[in-house]
C-alpha distance (Angstrom), angle and dihedral (degrees) to the residues before:
residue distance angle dihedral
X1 . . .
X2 3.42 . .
X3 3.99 138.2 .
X4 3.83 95.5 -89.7
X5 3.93 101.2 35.5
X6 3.97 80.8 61.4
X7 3.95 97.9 54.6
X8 3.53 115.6 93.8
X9 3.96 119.6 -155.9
X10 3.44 126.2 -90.2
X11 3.94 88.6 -124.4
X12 3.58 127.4 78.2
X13 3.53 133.7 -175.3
X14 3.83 127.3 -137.2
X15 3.84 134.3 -166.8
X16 3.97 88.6 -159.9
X17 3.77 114.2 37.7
X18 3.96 109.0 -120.9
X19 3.53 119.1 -128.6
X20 3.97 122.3 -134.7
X21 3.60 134.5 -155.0
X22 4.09 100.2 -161.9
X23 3.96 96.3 -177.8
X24 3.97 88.0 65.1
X25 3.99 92.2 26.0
X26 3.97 96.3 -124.9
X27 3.79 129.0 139.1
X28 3.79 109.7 -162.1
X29 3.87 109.0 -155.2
X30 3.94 115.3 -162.2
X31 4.13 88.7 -171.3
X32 3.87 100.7 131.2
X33 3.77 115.6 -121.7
X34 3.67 119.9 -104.4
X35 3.93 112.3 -113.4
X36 3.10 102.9 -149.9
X37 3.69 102.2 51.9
X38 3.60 91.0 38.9
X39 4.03 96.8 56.7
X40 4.08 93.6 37.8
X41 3.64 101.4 84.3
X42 3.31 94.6 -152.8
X43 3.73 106.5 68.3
X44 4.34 95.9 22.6
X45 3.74 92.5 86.8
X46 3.95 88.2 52.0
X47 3.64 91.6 35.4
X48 4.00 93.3 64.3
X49 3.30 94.1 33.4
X50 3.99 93.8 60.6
X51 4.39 86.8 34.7
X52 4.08 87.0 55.0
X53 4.06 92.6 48.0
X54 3.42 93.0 59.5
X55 3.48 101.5 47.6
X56 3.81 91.4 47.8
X57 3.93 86.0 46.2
X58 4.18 86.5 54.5
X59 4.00 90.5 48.0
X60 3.77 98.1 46.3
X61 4.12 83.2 47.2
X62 4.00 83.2 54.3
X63 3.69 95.9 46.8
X64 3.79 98.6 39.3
X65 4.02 80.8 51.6
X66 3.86 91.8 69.9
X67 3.46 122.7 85.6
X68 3.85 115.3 -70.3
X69 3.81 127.3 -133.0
X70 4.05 118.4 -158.0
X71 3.90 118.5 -157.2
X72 3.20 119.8 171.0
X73 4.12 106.7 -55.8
X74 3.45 86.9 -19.7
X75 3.90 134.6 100.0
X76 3.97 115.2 -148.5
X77 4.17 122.8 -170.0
X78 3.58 120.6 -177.0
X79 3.35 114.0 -137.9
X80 3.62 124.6 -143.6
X81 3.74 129.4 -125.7
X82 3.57 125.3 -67.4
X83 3.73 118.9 -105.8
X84 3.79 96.0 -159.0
X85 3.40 119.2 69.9
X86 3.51 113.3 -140.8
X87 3.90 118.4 -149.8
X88 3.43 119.1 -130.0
X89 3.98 128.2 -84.2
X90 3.65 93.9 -135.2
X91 3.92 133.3 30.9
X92 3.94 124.5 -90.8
X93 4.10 100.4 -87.5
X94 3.81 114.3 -109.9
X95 3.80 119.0 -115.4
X96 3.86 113.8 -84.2
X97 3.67 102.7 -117.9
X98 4.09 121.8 -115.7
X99 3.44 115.8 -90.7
X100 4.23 120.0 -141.3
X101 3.65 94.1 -96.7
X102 4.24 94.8 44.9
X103 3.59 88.7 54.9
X104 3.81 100.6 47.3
X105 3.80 85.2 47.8
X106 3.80 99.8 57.7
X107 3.85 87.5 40.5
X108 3.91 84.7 52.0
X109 3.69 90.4 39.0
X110 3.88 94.1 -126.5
X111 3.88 123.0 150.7
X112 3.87 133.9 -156.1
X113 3.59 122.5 -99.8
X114 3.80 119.0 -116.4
X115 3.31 119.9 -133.2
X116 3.80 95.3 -92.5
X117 2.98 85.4 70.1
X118 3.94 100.9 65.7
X119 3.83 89.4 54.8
X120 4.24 130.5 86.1
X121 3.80 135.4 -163.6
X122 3.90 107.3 -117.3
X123 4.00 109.0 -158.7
X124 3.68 90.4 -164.0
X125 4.00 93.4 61.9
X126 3.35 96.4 16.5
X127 3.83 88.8 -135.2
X128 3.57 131.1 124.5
X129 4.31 108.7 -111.7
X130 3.83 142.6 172.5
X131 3.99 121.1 -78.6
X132 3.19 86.6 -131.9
X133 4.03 146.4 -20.9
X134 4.00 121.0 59.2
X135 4.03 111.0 22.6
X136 4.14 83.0 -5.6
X137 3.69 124.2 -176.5
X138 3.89 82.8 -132.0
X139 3.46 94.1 63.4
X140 4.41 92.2 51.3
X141 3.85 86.2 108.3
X142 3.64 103.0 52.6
X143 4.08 89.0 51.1
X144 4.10 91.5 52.4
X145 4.08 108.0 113.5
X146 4.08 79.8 -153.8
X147 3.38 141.6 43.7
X148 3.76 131.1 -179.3
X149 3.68 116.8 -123.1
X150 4.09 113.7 -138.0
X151 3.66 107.1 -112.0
X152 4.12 90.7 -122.4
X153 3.25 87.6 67.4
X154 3.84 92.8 69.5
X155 3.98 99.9 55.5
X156 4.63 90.2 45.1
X157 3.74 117.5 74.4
X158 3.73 76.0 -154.6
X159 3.92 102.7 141.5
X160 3.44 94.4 -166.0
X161 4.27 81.1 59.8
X162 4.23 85.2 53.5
X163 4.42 94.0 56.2
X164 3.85 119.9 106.4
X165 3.50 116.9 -90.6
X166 3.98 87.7 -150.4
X167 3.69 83.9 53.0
X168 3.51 94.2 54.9
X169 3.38 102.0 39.3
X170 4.06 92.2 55.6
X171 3.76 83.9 48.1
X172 3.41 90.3 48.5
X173 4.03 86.3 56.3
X174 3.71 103.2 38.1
X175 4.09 83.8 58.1
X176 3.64 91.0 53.0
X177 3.77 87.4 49.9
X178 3.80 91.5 52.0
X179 4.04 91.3 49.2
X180 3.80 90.3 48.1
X181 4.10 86.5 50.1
X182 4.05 92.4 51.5
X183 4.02 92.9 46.6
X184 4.06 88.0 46.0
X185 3.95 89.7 44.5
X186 4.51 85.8 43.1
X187 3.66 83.6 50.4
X188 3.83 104.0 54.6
X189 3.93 88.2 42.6
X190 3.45 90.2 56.1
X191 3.78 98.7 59.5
């Protein structure tokens, strides 16, 4: 046999139209099966075979019959939605339950901050920056090279007058930190 006794044309007849679903590529054939080729082992392998070509054939006609897209080297169709809708693989997820804090907020009425809300204006660097955290706007007074000293300070021996205000106001943070850490830690116990 050669090459072009083995093609088979591109156009196939039908005694009962197919019908196609292009947005999930299927062809759905109601043509009933012959018995006899189907229950002689022999000829069923060749028998489907031949039934299948064809009805790929007809859907490849269908989607080579919508409008065609070129880019580049490569051909583009857009296929159409599907018809069938198909149900889903997995079932519809259940509600995550409210957690301690969720529910004391909608009893309380109090909403979430975006993330707009996390962010500042700096004038200096005219940028926009975090609150607080990495490169923080809370943390500006730790990274000044100079800091004023309040003139009361000059006329008390008062040491506690003399002490860093950078100092104290990254103290002032770290203890914050360390209460935030004990209610978290009080929290999870509590569950």
């Amino acid at each position: 046999m050669s090459v072009e006794e083995e093609r088979k044309p591109v156009t196939v007849d039908k005694e009962i139209p197919i019908s196609y679903d292009l947005g999930l590529l299927a062809a759905y054939d109601p043509q009933p099966l012959d018995h006899l080729k189907v229950s002689d082992s022999n000829k069923r392998e060749q028998y489907l075979k031949d039934i299948t070509r064809d009805n790929v054939q007809l859907l490849v006609n269908q989607i080579l019959s919508l409008p065609l897209q070129k880019k580049d080297t490569i051909t583009l169709v857009t296929l159409p939605e599907p018809i069938v809708k198909l149900p889903r693989e997995k079932s519809i997820p259940k509600a995550k339950e409210l957690t301690r804090w969720e529910k004391f907020a909608a009893k309380k009425g109090i909403h979430k901050k975006g993330k707009e809300g996390k962010l500042v204006f700096d004038e200096e660097t005219q940028k926009w920056v975090n609150k607080w955290g990495y490169k923080g706007i809370n943390k500006k007074l730790d990274d000044q090279w100079a800091v004023e000293v309040p003139s009361s300070s000059d006329k008390t021996n008062d040491p506690e007058a003399l002490l860093d205000p950078r100092k104290l106001h990254r103290d002032e943070r770290k203890k914050l930190l360390k209460r935030n850490q004990a209610q978290q830690k009080r929290n999870r116990e509590s569950k």
